[in-house]
N, CA, C and O atoms as a DFTB+ gen file, in Angstrom:
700 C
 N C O
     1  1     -11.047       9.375      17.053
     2  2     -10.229      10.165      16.146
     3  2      -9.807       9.290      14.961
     4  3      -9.645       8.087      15.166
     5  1      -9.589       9.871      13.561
     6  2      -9.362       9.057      12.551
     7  2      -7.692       8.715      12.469
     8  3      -6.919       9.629      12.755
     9  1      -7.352       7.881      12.222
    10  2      -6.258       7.158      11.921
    11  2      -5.520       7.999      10.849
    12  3      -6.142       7.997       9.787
    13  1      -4.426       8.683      10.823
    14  2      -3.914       8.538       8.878
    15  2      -3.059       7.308       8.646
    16  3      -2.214       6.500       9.031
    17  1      -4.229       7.941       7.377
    18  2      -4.197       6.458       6.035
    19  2      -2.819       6.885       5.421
    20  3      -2.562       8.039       5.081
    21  1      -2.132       6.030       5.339
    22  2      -1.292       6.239       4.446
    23  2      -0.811       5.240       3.381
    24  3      -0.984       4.082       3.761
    25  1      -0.294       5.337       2.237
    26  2       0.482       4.604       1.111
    27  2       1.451       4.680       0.965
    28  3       2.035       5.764       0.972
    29  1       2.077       3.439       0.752
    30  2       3.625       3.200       0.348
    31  2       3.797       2.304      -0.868
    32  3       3.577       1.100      -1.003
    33  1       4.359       3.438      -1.917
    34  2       3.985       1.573      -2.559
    35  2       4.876       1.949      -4.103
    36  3       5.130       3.100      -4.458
    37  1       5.214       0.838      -4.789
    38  2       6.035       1.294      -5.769
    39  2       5.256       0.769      -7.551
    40  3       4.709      -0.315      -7.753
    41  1       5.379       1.534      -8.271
    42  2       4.793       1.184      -9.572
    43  2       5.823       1.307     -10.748
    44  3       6.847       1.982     -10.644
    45  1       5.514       0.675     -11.765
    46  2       6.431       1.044     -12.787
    47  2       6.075       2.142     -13.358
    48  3       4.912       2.437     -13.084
    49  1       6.732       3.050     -14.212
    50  2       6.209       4.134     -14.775
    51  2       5.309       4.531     -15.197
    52  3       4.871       5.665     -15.001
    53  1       4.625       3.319     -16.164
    54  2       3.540       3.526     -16.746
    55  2       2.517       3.420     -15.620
    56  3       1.396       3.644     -16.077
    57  1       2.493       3.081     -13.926
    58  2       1.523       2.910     -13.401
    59  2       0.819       1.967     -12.565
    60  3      -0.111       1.999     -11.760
    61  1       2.005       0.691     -13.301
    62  2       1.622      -0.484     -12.597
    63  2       2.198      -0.909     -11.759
    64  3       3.407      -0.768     -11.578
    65  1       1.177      -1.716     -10.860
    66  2       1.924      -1.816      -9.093
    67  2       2.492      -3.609      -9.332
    68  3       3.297      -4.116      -8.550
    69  1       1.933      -4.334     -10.469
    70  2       2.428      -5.435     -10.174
    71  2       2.254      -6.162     -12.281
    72  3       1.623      -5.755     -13.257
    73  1       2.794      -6.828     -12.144
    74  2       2.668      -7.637     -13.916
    75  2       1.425      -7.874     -13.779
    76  3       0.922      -7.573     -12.696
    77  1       0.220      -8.733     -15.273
    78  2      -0.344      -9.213     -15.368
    79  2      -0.966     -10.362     -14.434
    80  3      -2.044     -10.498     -13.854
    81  1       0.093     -11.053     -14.542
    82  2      -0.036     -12.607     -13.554
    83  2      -0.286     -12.249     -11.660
    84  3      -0.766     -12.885     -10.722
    85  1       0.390     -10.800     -11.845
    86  2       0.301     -10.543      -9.800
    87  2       1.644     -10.443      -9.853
    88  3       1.983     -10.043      -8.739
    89  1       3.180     -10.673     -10.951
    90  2       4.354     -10.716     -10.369
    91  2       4.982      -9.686      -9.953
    92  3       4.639      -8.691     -10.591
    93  1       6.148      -9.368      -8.759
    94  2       6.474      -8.398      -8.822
    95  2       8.221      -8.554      -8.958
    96  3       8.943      -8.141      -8.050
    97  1       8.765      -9.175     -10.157
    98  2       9.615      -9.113     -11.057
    99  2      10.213      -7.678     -11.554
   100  3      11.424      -7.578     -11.749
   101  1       9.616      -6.921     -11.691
   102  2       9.840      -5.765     -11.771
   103  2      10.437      -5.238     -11.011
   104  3      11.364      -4.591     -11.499
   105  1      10.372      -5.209     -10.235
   106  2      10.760      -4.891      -9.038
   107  2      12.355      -4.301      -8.780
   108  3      12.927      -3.257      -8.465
   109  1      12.715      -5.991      -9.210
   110  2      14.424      -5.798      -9.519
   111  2      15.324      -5.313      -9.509
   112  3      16.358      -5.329      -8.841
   113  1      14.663      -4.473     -10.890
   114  2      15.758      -3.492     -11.935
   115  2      15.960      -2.436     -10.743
   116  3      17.001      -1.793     -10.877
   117  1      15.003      -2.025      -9.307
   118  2      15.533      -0.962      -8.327
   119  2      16.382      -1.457      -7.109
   120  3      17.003      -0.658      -6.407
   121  1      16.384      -2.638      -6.914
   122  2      16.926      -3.352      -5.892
   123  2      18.525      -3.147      -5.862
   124  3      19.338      -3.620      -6.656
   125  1      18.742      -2.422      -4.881
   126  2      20.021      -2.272      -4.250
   127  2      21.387      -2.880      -2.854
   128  3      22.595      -2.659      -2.773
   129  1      20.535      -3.595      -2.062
   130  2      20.679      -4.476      -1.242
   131  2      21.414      -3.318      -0.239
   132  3      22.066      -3.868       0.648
   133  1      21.442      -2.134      -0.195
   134  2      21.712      -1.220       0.866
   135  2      20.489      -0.074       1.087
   136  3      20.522       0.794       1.959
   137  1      19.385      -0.267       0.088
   138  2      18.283       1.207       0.675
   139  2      17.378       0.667       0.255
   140  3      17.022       0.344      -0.878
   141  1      16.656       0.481       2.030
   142  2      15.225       0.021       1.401
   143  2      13.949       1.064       0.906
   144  3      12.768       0.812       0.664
   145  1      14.787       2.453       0.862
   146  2      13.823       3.396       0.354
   147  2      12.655       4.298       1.265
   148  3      11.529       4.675       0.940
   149  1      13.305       4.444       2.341
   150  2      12.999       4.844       3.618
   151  2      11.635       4.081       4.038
   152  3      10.927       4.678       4.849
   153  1      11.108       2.564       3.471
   154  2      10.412       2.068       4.114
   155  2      10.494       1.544       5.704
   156  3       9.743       1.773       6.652
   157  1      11.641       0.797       5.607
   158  2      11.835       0.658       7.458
   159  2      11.137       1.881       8.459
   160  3      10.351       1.601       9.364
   161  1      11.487       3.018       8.193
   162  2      11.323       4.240       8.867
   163  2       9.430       4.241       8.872
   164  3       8.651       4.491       9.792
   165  1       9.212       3.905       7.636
   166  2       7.884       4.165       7.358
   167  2       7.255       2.859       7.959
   168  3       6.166       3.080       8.488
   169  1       7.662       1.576       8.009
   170  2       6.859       0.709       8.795
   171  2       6.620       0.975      10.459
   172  3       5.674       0.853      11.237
   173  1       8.237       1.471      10.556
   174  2       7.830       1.276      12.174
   175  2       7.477       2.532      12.387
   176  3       8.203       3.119      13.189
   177  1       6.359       3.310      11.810
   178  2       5.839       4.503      12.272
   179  2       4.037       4.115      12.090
   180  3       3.114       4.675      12.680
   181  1       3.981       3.380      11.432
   182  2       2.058       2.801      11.617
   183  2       2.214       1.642      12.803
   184  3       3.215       1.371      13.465
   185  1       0.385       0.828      12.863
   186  2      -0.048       0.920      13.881
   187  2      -0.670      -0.536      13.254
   188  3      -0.606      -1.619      13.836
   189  1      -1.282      -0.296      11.935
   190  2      -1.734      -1.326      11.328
   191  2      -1.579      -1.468       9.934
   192  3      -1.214      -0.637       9.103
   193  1      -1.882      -2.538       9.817
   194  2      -1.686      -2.020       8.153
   195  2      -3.115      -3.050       7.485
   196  3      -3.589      -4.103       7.912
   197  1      -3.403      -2.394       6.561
   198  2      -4.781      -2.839       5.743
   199  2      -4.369      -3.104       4.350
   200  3      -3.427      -2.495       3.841
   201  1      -4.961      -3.879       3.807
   202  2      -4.483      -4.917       2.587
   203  2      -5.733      -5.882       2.253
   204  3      -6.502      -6.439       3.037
   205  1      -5.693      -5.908       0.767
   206  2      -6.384      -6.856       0.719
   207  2      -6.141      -7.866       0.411
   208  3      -4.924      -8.048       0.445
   209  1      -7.068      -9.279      -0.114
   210  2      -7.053     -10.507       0.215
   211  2      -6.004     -10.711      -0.894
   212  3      -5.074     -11.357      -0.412
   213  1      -5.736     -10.349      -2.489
   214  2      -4.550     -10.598      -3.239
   215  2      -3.065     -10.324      -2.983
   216  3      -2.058     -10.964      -3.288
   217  1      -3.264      -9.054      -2.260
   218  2      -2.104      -8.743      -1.989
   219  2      -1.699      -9.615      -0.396
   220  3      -0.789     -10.379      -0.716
   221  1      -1.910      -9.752       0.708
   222  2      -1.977     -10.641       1.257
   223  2      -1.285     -12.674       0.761
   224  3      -0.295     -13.384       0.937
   225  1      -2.689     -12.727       0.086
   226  2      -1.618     -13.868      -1.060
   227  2      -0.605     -13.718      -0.996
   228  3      -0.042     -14.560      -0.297
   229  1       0.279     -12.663      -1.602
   230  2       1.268     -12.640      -2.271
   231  2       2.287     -12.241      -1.063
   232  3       3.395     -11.979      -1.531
   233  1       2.249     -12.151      -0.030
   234  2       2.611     -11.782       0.998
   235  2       3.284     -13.132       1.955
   236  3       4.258     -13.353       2.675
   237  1       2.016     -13.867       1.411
   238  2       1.856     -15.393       1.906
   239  2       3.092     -16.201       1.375
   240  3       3.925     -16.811       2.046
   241  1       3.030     -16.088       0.239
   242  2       4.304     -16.921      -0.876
   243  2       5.469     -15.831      -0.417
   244  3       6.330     -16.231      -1.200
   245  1       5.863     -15.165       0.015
   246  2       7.393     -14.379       0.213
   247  2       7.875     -15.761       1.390
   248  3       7.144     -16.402       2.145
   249  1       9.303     -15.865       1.174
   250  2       9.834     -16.801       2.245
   251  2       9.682     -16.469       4.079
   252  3       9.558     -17.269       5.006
   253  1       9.743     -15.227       4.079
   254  2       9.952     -14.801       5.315
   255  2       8.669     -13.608       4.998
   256  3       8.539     -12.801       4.077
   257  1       7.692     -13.953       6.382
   258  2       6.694     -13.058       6.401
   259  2       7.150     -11.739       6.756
   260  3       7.953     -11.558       7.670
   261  1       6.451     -10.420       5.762
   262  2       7.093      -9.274       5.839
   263  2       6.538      -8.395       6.741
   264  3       6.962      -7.243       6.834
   265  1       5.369      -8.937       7.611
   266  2       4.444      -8.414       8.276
   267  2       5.015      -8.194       9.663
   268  3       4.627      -7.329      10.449
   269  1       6.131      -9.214       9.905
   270  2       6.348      -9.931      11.974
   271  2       5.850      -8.237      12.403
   272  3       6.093      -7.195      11.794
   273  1       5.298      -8.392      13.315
   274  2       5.448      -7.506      14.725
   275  2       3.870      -6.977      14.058
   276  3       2.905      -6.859      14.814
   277  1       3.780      -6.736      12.834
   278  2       2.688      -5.722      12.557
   279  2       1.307      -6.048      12.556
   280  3       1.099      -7.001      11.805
   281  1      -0.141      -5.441      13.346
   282  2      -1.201      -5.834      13.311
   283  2      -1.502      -5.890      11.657
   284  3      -0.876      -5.028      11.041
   285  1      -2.205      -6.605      10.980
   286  2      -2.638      -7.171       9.551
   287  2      -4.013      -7.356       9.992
   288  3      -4.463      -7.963      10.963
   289  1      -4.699      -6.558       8.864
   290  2      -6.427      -6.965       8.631
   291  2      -6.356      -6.404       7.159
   292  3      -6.043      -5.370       6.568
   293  1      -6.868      -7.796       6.877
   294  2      -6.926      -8.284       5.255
   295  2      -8.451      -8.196       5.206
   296  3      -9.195      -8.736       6.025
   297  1      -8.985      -7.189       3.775
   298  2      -9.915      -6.600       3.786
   299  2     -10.559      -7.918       2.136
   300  3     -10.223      -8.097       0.966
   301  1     -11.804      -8.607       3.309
   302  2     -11.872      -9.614       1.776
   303  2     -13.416      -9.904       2.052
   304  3     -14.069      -9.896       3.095
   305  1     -13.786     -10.187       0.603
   306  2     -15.353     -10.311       0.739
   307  2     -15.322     -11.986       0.824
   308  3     -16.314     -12.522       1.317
   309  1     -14.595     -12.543       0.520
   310  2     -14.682     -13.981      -0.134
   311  2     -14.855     -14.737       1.908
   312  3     -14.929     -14.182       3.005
   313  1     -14.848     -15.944       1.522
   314  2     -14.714     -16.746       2.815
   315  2     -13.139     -16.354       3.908
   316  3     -11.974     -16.224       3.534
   317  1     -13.597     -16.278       4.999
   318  2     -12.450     -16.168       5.840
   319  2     -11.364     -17.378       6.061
   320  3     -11.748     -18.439       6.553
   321  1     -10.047     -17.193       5.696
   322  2      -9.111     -18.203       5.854
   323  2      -8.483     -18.129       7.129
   324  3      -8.675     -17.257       7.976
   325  1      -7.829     -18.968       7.193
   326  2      -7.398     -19.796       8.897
   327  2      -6.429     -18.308       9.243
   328  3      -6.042     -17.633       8.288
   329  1      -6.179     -17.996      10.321
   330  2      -4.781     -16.998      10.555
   331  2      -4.131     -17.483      10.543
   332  3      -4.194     -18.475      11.269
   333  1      -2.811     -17.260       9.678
   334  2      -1.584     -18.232      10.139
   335  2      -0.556     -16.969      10.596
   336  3       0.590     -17.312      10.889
   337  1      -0.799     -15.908      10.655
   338  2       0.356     -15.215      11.268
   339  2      -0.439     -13.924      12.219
   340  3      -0.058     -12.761      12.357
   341  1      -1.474     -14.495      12.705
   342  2      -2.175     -13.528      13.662
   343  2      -3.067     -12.268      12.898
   344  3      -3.523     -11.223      13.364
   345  1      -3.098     -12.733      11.786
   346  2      -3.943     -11.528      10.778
   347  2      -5.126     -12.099      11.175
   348  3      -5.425     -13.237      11.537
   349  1      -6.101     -10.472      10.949
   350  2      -7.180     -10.367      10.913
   351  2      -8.734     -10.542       9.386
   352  3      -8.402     -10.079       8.294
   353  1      -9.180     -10.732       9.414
   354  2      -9.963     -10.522       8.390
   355  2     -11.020      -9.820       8.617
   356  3     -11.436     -10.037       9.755
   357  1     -11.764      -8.923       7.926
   358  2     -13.200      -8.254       7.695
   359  2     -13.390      -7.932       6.131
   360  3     -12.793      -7.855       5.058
   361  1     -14.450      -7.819       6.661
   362  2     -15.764      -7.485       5.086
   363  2     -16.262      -5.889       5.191
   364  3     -17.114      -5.449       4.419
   365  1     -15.599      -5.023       6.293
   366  2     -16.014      -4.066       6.768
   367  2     -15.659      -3.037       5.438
   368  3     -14.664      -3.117       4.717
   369  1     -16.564      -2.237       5.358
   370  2     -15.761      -1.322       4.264
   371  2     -14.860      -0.202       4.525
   372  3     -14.475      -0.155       5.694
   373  1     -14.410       0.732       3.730
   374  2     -12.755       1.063       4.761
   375  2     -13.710       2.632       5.562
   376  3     -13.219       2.932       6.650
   377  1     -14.522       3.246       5.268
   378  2     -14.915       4.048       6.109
   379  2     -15.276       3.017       7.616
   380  3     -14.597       3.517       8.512
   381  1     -15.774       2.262       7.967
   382  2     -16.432       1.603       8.827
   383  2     -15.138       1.059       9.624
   384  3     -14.939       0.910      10.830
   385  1     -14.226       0.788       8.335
   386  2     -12.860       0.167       9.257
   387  2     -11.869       0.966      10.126
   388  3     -11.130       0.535      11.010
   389  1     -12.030       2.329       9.641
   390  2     -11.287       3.158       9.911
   391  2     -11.744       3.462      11.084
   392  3     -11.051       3.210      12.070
   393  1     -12.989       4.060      11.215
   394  2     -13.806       4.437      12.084
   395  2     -13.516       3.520      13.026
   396  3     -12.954       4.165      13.911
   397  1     -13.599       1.828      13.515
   398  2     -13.470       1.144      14.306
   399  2     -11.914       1.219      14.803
   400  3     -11.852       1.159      16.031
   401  1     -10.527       1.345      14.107
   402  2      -9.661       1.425      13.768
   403  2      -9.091       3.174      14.902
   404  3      -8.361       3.396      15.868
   405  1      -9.894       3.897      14.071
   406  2      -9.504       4.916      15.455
   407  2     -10.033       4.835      16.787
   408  3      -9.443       5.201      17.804
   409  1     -11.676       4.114      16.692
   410  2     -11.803       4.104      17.938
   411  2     -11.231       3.160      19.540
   412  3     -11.263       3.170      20.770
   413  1     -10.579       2.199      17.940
   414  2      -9.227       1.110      18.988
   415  2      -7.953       2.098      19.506
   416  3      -7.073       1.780      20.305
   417  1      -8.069       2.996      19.023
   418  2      -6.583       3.951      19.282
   419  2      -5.654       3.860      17.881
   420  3      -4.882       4.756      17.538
   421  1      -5.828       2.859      17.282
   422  2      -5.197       3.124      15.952
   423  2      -4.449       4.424      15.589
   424  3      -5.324       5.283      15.700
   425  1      -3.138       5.126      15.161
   426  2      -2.689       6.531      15.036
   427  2      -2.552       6.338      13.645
   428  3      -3.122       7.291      13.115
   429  1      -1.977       5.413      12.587
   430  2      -1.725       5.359      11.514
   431  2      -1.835       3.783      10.558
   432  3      -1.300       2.677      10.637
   433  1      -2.504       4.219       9.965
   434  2      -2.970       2.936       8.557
   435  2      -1.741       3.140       7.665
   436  3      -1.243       4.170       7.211
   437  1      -1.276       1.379       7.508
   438  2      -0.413       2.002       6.079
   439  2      -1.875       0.801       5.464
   440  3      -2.422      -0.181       5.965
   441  1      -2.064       1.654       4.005
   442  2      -3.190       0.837       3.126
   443  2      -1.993       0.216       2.037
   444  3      -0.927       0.719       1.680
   445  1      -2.694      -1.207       1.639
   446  2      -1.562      -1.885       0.665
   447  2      -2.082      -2.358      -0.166
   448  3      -3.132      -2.679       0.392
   449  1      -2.206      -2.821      -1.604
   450  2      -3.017      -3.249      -2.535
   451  2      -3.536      -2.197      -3.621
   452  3      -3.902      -1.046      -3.385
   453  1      -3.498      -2.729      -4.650
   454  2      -4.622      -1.797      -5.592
   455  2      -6.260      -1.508      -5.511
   456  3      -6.894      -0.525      -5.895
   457  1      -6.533      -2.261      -5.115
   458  2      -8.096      -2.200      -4.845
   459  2      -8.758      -1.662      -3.457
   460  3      -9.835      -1.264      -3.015
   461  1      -7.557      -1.883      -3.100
   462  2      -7.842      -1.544      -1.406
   463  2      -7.420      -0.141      -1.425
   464  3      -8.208       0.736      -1.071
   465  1      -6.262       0.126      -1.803
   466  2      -6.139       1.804      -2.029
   467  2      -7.191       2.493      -2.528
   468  3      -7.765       3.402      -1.930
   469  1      -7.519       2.005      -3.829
   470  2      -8.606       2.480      -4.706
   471  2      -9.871       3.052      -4.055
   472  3     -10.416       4.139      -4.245
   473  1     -10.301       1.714      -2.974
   474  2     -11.435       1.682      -2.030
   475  2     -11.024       2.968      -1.307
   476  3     -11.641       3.959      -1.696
   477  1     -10.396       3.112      -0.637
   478  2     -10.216       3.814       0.616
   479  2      -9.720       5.765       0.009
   480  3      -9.594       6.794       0.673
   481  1      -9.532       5.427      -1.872
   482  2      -9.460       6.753      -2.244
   483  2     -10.390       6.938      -2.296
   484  3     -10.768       8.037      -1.893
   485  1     -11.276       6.067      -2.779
   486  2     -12.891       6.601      -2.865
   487  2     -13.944       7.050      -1.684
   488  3     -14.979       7.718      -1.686
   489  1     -13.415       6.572      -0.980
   490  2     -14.365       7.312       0.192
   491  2     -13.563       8.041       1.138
   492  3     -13.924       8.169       2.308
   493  1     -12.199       8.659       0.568
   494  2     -11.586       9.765       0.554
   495  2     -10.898      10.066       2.098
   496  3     -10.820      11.085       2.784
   497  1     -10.399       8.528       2.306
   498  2      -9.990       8.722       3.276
   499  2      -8.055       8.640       3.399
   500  3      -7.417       8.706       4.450
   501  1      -7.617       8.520       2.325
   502  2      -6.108       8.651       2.153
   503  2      -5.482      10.285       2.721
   504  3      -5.865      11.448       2.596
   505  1      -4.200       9.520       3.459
   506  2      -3.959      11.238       3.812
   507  2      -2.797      11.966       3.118
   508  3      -2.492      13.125       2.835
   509  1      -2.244      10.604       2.964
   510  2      -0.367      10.984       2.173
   511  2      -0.306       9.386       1.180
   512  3      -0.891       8.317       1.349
   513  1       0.520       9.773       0.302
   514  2       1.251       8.502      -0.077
   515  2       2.704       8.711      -0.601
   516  3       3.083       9.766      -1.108
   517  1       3.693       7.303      -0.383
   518  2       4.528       7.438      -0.875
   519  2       4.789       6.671      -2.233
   520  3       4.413       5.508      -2.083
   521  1       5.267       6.875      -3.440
   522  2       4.879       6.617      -4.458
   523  2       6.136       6.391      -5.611
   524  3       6.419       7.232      -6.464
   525  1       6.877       4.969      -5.430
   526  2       8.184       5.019      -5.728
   527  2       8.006       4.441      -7.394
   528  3       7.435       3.417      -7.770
   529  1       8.737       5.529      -8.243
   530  2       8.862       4.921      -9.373
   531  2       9.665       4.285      -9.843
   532  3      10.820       4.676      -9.678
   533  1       9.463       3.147     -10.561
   534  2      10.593       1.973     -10.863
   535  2      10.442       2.171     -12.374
   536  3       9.373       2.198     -12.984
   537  1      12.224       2.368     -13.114
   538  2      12.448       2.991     -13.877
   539  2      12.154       1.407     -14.997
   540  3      13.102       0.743     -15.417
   541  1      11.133       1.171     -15.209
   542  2      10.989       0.018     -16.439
   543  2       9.458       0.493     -16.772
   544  3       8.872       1.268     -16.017
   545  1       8.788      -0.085     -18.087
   546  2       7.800       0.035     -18.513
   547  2       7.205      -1.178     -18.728
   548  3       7.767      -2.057     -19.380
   549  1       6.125      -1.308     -18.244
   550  2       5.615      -2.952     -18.583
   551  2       4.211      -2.862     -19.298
   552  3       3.640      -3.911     -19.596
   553  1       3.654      -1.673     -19.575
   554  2       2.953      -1.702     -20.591
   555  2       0.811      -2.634     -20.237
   556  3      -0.319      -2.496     -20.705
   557  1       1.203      -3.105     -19.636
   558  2       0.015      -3.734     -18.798
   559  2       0.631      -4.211     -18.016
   560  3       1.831      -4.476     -18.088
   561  1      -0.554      -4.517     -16.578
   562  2      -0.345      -4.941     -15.750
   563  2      -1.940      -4.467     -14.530
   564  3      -3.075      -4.053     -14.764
   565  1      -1.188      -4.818     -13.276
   566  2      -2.308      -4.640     -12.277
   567  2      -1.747      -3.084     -12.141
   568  3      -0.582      -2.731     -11.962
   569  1      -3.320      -1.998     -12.328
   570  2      -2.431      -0.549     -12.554
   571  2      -2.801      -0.043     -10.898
   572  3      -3.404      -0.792     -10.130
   573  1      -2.441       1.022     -10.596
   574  2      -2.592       1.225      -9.024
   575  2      -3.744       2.042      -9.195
   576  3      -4.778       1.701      -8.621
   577  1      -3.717       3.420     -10.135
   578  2      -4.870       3.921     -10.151
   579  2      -5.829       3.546     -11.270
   580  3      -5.276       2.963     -12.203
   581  1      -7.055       3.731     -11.388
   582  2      -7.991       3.231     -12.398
   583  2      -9.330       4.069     -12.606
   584  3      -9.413       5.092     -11.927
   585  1     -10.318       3.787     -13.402
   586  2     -11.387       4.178     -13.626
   587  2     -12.258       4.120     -11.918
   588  3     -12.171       3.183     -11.124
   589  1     -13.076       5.435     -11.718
   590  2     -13.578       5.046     -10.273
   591  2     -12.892       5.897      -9.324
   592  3     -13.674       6.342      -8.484
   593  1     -11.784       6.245      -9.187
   594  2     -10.764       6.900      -8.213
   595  2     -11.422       8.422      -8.579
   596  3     -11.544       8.908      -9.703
   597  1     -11.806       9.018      -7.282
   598  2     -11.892      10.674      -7.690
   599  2     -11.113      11.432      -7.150
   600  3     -10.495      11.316      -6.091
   601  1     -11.151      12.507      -8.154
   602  2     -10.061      13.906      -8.046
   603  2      -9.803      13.849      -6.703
   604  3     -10.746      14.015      -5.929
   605  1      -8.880      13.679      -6.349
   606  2      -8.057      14.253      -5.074
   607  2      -6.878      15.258      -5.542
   608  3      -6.103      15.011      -6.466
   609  1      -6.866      16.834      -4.486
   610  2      -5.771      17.211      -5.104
   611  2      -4.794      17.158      -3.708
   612  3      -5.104      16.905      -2.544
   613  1      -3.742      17.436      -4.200
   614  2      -2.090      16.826      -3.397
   615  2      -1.332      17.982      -3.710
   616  3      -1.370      18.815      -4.616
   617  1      -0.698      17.815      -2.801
   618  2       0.550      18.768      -2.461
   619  2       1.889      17.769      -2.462
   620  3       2.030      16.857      -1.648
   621  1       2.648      18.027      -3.295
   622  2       4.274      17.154      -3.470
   623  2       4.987      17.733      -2.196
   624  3       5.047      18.954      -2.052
   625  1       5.389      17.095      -1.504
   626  2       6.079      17.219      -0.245
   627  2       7.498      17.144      -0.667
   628  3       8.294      18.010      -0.302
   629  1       7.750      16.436      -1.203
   630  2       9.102      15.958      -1.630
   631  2       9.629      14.829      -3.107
   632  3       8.999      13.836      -3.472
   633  1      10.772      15.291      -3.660
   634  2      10.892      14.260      -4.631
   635  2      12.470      13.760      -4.484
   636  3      13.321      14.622      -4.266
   637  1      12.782      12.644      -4.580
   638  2      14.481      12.376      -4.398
   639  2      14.635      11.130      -5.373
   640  3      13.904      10.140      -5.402
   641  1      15.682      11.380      -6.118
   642  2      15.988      10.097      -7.096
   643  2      17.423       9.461      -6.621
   644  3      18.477      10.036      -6.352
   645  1      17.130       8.246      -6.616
   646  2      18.041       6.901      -6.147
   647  2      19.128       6.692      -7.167
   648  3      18.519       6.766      -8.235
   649  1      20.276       6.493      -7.410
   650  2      21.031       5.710      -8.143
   651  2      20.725       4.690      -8.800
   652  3      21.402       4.338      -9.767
   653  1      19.827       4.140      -8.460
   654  2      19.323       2.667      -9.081
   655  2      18.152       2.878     -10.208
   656  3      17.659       2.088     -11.014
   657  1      17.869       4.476      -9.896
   658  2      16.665       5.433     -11.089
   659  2      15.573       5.151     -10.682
   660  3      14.597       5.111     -11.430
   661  1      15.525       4.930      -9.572
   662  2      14.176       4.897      -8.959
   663  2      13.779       6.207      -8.502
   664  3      14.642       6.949      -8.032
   665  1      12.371       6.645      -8.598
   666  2      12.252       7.931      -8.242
   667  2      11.409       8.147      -6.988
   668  3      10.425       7.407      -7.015
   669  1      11.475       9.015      -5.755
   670  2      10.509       8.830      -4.888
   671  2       9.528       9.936      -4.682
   672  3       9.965      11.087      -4.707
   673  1       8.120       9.706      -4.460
   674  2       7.361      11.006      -4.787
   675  2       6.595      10.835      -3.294
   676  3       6.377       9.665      -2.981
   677  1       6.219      11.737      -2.461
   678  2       6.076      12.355      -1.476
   679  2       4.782      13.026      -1.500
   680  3       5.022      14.231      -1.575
   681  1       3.421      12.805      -1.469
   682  2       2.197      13.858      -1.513
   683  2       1.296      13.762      -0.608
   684  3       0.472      12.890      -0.884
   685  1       1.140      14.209       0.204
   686  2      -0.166      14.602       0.980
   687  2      -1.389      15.312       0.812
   688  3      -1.282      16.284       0.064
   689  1      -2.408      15.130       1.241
   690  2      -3.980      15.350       0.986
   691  2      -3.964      16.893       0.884
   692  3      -3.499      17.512       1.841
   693  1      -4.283      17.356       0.147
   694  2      -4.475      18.963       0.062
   695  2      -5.485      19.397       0.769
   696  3      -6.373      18.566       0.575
   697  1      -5.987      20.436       1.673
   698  2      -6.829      20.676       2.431
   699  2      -7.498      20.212       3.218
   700  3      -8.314      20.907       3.823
């Protein structure tokens, strides 16, 4: 049985999931130190989570790994690096991963990254995402969606805006 894929993930208005350089500085201007934006709820409801090798990186440099408890398979073509926190690596592509992924029992993917989302829109296996807007404009950057991504249509489940002007958008796979 297939896994749902799901997304969580926050962009600035114009689109972008992270600055030029990879920073996520941006970030900030939503940071409240009382709501993590119903992510908690949303971590401890997947099974695994899939990411690729940049975002990972950047995962790497946070002080405290944000992963503890959670299975990690970092989706990278390049050479395989050492595990240092029990992550996995493959070259598998995300239909093939998924597929292996449900047949482990897998119930839910959260997908993380731009490219890795991208991948896994393209062979149309996303089921929902959550899609938090952070009220700044940065004008370039690493964008979440891009050239390559096809029409998917969605149904808005829900929208709720934060005090901090962050906005949260709610859509699942239409049909």
């Amino acid at each position: 049985m297939k896994p749902q894929c799901s997304v969580f993930i926050a962009t600035s208005l114009d689109g972008f999931i992270a600055e030029e350089d990879g920073g996520l500085g941006f970030l900030a201007v939503a940071e409240s130190g009382v709501n993590d934006y119903g992510y908690t709820p949303f971590i401890d409801s997947v099974d695994a989570i899939v990411m690729g090798r940049a975002t990972y990186e950047v995962g790497l440099s946070f002080p405290q790994w944000p992963y503890e408890g959670k299975r990690l398979i970092v989706m990278t073509s390049g050479p395989d690096r050492v595990s240092v926190h029990g992550e996995e690596f493959t070259s598998d592509d995300p239909a093939t991963l998924v597929a292996r992924l449900g047949a482990e029992g897998v119930r839910r993917v959260y997908v993380d990254g731009g490219a890795t989302i991208r991948s896994f829109l393209a062979a149309g296996l996303i089921d929902d995402m959550v899609i938090s807007i952070i009220p700044m404009i940065l004008g370039r950057g690493i964008p979440l969606f891009g050239l390559g991504v096809p029409p998917l249509p969605l149904r808005l489940d829900s929208v709720e805006a934060f005090p901090t002007g962050l906005a949260q958008l709610r859509y699942s796979r239409q049909g």
